[in-house]
KELUMDREN-317905 format. One line per 2 residues: number of its first residue (from 0); their letters; for each residue x, y, z of C-alpha. Coordinates in Angstrom, 1 decimal, always signed. Layout:
BEGIN
NUM	A	X Y Z | ...
***
This chain:
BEGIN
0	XX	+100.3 +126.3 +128.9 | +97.4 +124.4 +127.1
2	XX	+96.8 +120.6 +126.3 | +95.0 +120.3 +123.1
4	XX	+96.2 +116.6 +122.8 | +92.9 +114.6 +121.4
6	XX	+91.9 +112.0 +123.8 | +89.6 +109.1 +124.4
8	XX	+88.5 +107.5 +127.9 | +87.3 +104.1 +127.1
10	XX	+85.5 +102.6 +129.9 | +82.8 +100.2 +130.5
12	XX	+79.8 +99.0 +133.0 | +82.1 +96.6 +135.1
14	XX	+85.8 +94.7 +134.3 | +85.6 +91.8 +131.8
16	XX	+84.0 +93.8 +129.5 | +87.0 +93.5 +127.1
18	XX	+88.1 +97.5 +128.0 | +92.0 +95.9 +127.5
20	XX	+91.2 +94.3 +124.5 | +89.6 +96.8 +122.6
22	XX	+91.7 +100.1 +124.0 | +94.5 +98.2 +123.2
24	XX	+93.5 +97.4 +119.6 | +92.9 +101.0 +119.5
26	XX	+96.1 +102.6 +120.3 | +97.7 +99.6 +117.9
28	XX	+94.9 +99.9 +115.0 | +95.7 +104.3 +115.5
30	XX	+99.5 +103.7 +115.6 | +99.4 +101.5 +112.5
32	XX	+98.1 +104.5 +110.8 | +101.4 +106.4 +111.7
34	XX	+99.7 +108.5 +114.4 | +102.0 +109.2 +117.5
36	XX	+99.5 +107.2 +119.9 | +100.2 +108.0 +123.8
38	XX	+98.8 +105.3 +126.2 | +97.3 +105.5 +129.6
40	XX	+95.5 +103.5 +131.9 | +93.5 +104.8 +135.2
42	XX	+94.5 +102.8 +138.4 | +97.4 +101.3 +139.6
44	XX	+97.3 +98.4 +137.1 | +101.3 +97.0 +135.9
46	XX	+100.1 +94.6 +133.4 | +97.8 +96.6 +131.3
48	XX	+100.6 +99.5 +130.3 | +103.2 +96.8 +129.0
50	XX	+100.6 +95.9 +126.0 | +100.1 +99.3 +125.5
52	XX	+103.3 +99.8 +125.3 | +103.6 +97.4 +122.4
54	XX	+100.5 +98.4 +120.7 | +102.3 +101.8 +120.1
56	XX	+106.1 +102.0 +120.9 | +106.0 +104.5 +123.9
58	XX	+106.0 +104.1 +127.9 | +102.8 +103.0 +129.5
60	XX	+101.8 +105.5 +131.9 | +99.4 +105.4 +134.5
62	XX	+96.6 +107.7 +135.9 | +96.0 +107.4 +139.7
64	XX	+94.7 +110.2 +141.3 | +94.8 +108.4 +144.9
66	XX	+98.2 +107.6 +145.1 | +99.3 +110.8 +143.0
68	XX	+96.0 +113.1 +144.2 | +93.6 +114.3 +141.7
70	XX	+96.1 +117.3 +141.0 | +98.4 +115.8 +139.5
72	XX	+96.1 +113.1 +136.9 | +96.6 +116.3 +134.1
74	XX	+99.9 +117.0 +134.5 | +101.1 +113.4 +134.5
76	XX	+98.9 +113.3 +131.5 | +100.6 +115.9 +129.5
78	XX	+104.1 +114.7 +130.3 | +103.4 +110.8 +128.9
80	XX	+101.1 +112.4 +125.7 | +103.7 +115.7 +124.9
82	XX	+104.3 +115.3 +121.4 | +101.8 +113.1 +120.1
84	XX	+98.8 +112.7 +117.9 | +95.8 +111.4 +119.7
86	XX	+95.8 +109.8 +123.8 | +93.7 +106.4 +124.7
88	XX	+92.9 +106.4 +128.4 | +91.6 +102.8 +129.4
90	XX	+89.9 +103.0 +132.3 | +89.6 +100.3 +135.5
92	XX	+86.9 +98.5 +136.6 | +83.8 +99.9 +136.0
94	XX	+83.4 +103.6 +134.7 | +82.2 +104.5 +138.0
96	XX	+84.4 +102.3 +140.4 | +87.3 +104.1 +142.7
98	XX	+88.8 +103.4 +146.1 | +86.3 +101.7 +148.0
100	XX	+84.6 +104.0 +150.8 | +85.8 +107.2 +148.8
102	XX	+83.2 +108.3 +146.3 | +84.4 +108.6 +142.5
104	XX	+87.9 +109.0 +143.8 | +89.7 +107.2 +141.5
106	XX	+87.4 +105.9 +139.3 | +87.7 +106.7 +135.7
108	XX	+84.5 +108.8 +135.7 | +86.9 +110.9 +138.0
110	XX	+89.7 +110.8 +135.4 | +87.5 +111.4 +132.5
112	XX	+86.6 +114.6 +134.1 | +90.1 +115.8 +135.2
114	XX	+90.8 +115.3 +131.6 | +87.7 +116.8 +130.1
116	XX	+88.1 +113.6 +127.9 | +84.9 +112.2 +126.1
118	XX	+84.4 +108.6 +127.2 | +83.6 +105.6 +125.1
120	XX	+81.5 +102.8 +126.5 | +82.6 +99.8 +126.0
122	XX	+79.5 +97.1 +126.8 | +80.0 +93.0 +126.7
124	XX	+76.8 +92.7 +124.4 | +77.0 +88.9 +124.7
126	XX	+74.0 +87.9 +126.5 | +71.3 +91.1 +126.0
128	XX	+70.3 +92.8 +123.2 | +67.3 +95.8 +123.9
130	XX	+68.4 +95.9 +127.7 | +71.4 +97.6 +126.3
132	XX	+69.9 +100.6 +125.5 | +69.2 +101.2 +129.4
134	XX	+72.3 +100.1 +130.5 | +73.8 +102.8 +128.4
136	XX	+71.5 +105.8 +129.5 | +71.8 +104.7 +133.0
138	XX	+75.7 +105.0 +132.7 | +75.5 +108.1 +130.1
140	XX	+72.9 +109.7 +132.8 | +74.3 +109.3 +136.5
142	XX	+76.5 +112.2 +136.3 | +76.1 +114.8 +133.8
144	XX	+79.4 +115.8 +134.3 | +80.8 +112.8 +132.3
146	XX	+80.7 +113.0 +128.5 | +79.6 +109.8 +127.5
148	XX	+79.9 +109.9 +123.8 | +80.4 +106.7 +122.1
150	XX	+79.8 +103.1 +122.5 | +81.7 +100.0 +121.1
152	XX	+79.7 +96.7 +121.5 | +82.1 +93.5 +122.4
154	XX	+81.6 +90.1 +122.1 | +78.6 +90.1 +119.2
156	XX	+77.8 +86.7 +118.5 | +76.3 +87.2 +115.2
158	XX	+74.6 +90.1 +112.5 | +71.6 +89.4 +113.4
160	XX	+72.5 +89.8 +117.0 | +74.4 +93.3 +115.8
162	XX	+71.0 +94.3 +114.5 | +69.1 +94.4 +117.3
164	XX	+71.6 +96.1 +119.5 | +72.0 +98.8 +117.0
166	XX	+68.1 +99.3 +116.6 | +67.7 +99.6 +120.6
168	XX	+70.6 +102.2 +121.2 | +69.1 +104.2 +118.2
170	XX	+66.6 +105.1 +121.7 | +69.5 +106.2 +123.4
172	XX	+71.1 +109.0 +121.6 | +74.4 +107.4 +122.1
174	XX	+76.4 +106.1 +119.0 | +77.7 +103.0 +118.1
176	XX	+81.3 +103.6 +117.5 | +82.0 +100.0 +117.1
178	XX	+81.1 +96.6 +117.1 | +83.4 +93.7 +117.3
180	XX	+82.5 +89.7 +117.2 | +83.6 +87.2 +119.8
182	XX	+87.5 +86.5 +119.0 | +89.4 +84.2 +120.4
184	XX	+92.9 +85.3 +118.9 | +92.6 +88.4 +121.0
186	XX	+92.4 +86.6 +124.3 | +95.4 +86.9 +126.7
188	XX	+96.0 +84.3 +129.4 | +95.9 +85.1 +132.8
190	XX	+96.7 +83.8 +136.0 | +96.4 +84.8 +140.0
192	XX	+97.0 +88.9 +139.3 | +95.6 +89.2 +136.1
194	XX	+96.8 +89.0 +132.7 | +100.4 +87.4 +132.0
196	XX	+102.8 +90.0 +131.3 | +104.0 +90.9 +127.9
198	XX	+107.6 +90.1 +129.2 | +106.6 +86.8 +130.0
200	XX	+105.0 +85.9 +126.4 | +106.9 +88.7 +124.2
202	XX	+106.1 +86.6 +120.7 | +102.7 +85.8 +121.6
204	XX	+101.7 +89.2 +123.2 | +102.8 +90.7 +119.4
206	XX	+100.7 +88.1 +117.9 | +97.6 +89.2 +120.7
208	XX	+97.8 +92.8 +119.7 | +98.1 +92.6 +115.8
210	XX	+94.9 +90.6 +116.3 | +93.4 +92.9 +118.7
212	XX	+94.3 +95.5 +116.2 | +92.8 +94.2 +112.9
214	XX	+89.4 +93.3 +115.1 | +89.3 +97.0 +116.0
216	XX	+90.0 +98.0 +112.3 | +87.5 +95.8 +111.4
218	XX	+85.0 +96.3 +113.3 | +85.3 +99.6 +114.7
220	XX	+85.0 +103.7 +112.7 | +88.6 +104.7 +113.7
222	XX	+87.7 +108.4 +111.6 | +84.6 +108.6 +114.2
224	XX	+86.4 +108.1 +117.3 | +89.7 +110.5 +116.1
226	XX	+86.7 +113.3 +115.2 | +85.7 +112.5 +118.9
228	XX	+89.3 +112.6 +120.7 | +89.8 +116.1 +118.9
230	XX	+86.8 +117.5 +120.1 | +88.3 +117.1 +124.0
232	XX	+88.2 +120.1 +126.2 | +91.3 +122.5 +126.2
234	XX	+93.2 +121.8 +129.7 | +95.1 +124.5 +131.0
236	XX	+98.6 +123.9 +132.9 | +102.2 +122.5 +133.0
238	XX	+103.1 +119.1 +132.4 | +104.8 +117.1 +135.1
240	XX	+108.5 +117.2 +135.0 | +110.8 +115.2 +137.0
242	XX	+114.1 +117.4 +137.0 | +111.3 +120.4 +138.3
244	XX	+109.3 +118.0 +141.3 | +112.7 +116.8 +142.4
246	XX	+114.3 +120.6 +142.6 | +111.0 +121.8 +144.2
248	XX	+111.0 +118.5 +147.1 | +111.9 +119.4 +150.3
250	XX	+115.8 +118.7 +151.0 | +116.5 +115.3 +152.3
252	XX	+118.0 +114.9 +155.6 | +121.4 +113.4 +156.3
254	XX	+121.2 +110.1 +156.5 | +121.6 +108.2 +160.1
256	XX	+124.3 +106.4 +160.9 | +121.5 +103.3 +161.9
258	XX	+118.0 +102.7 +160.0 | +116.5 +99.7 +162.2
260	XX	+117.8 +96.5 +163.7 | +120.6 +95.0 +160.9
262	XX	+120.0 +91.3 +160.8 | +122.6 +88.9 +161.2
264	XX	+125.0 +88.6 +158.4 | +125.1 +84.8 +157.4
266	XX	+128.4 +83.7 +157.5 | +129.0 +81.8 +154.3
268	XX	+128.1 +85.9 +152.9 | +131.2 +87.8 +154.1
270	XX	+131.3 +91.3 +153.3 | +133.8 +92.3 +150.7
272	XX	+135.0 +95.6 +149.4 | +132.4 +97.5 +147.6
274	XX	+133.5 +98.3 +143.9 | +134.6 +101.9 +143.8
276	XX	+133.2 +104.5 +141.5 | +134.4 +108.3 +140.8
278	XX	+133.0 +111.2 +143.1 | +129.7 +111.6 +142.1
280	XX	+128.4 +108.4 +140.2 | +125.7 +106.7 +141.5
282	XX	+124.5 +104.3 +139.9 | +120.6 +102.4 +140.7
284	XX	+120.3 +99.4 +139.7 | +116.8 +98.4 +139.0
286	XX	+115.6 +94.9 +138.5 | +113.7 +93.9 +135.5
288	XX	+113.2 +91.1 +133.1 | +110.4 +88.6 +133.3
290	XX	+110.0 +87.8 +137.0 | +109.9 +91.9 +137.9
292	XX	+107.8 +93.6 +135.4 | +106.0 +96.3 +138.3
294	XX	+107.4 +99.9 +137.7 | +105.8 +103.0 +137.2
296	XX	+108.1 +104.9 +134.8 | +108.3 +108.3 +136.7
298	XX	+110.8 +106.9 +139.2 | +113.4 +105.8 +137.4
300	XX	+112.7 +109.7 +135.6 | +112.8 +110.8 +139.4
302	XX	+115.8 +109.0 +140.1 | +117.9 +109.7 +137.2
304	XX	+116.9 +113.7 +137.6 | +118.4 +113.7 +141.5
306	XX	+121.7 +112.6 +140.1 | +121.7 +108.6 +139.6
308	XX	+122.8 +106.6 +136.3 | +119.6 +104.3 +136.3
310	XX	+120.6 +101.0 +134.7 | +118.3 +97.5 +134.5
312	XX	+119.5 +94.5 +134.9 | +117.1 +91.0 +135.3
314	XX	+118.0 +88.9 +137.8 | +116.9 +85.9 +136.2
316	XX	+120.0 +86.2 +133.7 | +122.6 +88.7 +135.1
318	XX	+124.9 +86.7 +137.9 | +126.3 +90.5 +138.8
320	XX	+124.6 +93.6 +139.7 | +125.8 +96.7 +137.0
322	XX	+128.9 +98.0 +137.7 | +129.5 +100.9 +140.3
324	XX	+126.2 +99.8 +141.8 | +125.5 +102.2 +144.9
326	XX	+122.1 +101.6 +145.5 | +118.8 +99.0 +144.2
328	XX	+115.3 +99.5 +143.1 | +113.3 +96.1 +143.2
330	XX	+109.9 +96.2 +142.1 | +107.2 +94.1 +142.0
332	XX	+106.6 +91.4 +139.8 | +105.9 +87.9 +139.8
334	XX	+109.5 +85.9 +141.9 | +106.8 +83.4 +142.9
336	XX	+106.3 +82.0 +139.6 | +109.9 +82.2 +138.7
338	XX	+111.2 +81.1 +142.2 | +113.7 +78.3 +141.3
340	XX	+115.4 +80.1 +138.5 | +115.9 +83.1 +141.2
342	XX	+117.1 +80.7 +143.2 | +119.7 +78.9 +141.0
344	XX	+121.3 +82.3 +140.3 | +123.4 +82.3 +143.4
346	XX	+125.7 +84.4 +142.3 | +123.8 +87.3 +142.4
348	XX	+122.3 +86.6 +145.5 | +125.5 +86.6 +146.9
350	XX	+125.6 +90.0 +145.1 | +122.4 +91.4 +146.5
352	XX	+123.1 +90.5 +150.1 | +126.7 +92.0 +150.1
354	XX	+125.8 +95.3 +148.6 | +122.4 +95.2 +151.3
356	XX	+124.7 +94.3 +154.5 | +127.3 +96.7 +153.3
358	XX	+124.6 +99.6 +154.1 | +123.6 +100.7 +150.7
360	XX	+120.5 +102.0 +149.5 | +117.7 +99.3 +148.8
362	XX	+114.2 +100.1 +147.9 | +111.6 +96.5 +147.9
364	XX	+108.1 +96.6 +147.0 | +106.6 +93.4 +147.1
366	XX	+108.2 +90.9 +144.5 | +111.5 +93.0 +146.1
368	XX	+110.5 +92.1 +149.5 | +110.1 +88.6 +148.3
370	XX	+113.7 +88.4 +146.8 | +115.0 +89.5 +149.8
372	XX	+113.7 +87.3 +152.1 | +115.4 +83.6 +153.4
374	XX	+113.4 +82.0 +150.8 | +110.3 +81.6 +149.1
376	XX	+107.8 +78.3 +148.9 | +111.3 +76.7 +150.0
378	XX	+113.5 +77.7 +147.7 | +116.5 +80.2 +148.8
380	XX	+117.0 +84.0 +147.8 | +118.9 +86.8 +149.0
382	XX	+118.7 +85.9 +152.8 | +118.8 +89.5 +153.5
384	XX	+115.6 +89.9 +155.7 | +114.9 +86.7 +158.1
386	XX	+111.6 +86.2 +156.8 | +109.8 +83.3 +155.2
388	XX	+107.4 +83.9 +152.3 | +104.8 +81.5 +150.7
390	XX	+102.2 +81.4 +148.6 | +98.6 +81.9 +149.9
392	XX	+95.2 +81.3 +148.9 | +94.4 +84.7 +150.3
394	XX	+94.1 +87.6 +147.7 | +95.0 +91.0 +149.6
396	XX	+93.8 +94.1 +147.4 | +93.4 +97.5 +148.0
398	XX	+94.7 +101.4 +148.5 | +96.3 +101.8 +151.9
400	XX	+96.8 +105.4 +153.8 | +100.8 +104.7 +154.6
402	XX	+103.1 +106.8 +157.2 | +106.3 +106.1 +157.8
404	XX	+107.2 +104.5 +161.4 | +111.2 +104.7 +160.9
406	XX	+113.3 +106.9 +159.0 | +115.1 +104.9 +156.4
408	XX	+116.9 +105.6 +152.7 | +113.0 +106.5 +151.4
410	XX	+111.6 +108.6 +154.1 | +112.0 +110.3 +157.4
412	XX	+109.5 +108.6 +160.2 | +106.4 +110.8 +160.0
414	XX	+106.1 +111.2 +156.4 | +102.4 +110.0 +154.8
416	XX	+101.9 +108.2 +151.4 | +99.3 +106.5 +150.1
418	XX	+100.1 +102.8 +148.5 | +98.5 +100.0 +146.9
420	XX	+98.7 +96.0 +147.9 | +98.2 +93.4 +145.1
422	XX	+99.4 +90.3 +146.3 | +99.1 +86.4 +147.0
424	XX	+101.6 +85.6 +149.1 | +102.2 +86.1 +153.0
426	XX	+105.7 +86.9 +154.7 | +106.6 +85.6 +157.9
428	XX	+107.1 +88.1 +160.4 | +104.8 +90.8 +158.9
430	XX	+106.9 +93.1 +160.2 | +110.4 +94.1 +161.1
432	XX	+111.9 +95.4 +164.6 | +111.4 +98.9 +162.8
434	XX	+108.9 +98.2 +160.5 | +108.2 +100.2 +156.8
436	XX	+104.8 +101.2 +157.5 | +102.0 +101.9 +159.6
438	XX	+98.8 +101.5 +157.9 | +95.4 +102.9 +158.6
440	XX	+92.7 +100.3 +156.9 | +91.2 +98.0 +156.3
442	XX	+93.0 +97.1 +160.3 | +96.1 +99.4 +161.8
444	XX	+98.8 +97.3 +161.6 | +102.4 +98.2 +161.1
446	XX	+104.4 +96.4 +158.3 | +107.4 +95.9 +156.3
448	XX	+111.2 +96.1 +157.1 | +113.6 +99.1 +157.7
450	XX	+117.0 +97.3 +158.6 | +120.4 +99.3 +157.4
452	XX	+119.6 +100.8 +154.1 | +116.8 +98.3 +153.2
454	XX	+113.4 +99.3 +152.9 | +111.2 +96.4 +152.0
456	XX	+107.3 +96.6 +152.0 | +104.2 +95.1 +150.3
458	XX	+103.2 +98.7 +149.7 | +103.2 +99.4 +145.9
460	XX	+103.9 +103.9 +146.0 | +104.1 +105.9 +143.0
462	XX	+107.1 +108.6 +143.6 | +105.6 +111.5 +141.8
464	XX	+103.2 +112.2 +144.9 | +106.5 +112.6 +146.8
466	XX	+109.6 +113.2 +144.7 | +111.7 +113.6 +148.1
468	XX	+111.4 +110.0 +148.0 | +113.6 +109.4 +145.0
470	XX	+116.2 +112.9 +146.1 | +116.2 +111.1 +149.7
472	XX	+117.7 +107.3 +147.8 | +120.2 +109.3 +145.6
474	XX	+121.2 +111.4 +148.3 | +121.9 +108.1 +150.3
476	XX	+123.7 +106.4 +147.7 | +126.2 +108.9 +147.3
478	XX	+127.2 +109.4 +151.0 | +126.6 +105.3 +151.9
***
């Protein structure tokens, strides 16, 4: 199979250099044009994919070749762009940045490459104007291998300004594809993780990207930059498929009858009857809605091709869990800022602890693990794991090497993954008396909570590096 799909990286010398703002635009200013615009982002950024998202009207997907492995960046590529016009690839942090102590792994140069993609510079102009011109070859020259073809200069303050960044990059050999004036309609607010996410803000996040949008049609050659995404190398292979990496997975073993210590059950919770559902239906409920916005896409695409009726629900607003619920997916997200209303929705609290304590299948990555806990800055949730959590002035970033310490509904004990913490908060224990995790760096610590059919972590994985993971859950839900 081939991949002809156009494609753009944009990238630029460091973050805050307005790569969100103008790919965005982009994919928005492309899509208005009734091109079938297929959005990406490199790293293991949640936030960034939801405005592409609305900028063109298809999932945000992203691009992380150390959780997934550099293998797998193409075909996950051609699955999210099969079908469409032109593909904008916004990269992370600076075009050369990647997992800290690992070379270019994961860095968009790295991406850019995988994808023989040319890659756009995007350059905050705001305070230079001929020192530009080296920035530029420096980044266009450390490695030949990376096409720099294009750059878009953000942030201009004036024409005059414009001018003399044009004249000095003339030097370079490197084009200006753009140049777009300081905005402040485009800006996004942001607070402890980043940007606010577009489920948070929905009206004003459309108002954002129109305006991002019209800046970029404004102030950028849109016929340059599509002439530049269809001169992209050819890329030979198969696209990822889900229904194909969960038939090729390795079997899932049997469940045990006992995955960890099971914590006390509180006795104002007593279990009740389980609703039951024909042979066969298992559905995953997965949390959504404002206050759990982190999800790669591919797993509920993993989940639903090993058997399971995937179905949201936001637990801000839904007092039940779906009906026929056998197992649930809680992602990551932002419960601390959205604490009280969690907690006032006792019903499904209620819910959530009976359906844990009754031994099915329960998959927490970070907000998740927050839910679950006794409560959170004081205020109560599920009381399913006897932990405390709080806010923390303490920001804990980075890829973690993962293996397994205790076989639970995700994994046997033994199995490796690699995982990603982006978080604020601390829990209280760390740790379970069979923990989630053992992790390698930055210190070897164990973490996270394996207790019935719970597994609650502050590990961020992406399943498509291990689709056993999402066969495993299914499998559990159906004989739990």
């Amino acid at each position: 199979m081939v991949i002809s799909v156009p494609r753009l990286v944009l990238a630029a010398p460091s973050s805050g250099s307005g790569k969100t703002t103008v790919a965005t635009g982009l994919m928005a200013a492309f899509a208005s044009r009734g091109l079938a615009v297929s959005p990406h982002k490199v790293g293991p950024d949640y936030i960034d994919p939801g405005y592409h998202a609305l900028a063109t009207g298809r999932v945000g997907r992203n691009l992380d070749a150390y959780l997934c492995g550099t293998e797998l960046i193409a075909p996950l590529f051609a699955h999210g762009a099969r079908g469409c016009d032109l593909a904008v690839v916004e990269g992370v942090m600076g075009l050369y940045d990647g997992a800290a102590g690992e070379g270019e792994l994961a860095s968009t140069a790295q991406v850019a490459k995988l994808l023989r993609a040319p890659v756009v510079l995007v350059v905050d102009a705001s305070s230079q104007s001929r020192s530009v011109a080296a920035l530029v070859h420096g980044f266009a020259s450390w490695d030949p291998e990376v096409r720099v073809s294009g750059v878009i200069l953000n942030k201009v303050g004036s024409s005059r300004h414009e001018e003399m960044l044009r004249e000095a990059l003339d030097e370079s050999g490197v084009p200006v594809l753009g140049c777009l004036r300081r905005a402040a309609q485009v800006d996004t607010p942001a607070r402890h993780l980043g940007l606010v996410p577009v489920a948070e803000r929905r009206s004003d996040a459309v108002d954002a990207v129109g305006a991002m949008a019209e800046q970029v049609r404004r102030g950028c050659d849109l016929d340059a930059l599509y002439a530049l995404a269809r001169g992209a190398g050819e890329l030979s292979g198969a696209a990822w498929d889900a229904a194909a990496a969960v038939v090729s997975s390795p079997p899932p073993p049997l469940p045990v009858p006992s995955l960890g210590a099971a914590a006390p059950r509180p006795p104002h919770r007593p279990e009740r009857p389980r609703p039951q559902t024909p042979d066969g239906l298992r559905v995953v409920a997965v949390a959504g809605g404002a206050a759990f916005t982190f999800s790669y896409a591919e797993h509920a695409e993993l989940l639903t091709a090993a058997g399971a009726e995937v179905v949201t629900f936001d637990p801000l607003r839904d007092e039940q869990l779906p009906d026929g619920t056998r197992g649930l997916v809680i992602g990551g997200g932002f419960p601390e800022v959205y604490a009280p209303e969690l907690s006032a929705n006792e019903p499904l609290r209620k819910a959530v602890a009976e359906l844990a304590f009754g031994g099915a299948p329960v998959a927490a990555e970070c907000a998740g693990l927050l839910y679950l806990s006794r409560e959170l800055d004081g205020q109560p949730m599920c009381g399913v794991l006897d932990v405390s959590a709080r806010m923390s002035e303490r920001l804990t970033l980075g890829y973690r090497d993962a293996v397994a310490v205790s076989d639970s509904a995700l994994a046997v004990a033994g199995t490796r993954m690699r995982g990603h913490e982006f978080h604020r908060t601390v829990v209280e224990p760390g740790a379970g008396a069979a923990p989630a995790w053992g992790v390698r760096a930055p210190e070897r610590r164990v973490e996270g909570f394996v207790q019935q059919g719970v597994h609650a972590s502050y590990l961020h994985t992406h399943w498509a590096s291990q689709p056993g993971v999402a066969r495993r859950f299914v499998e559990r839900c159906r004989t739990s």
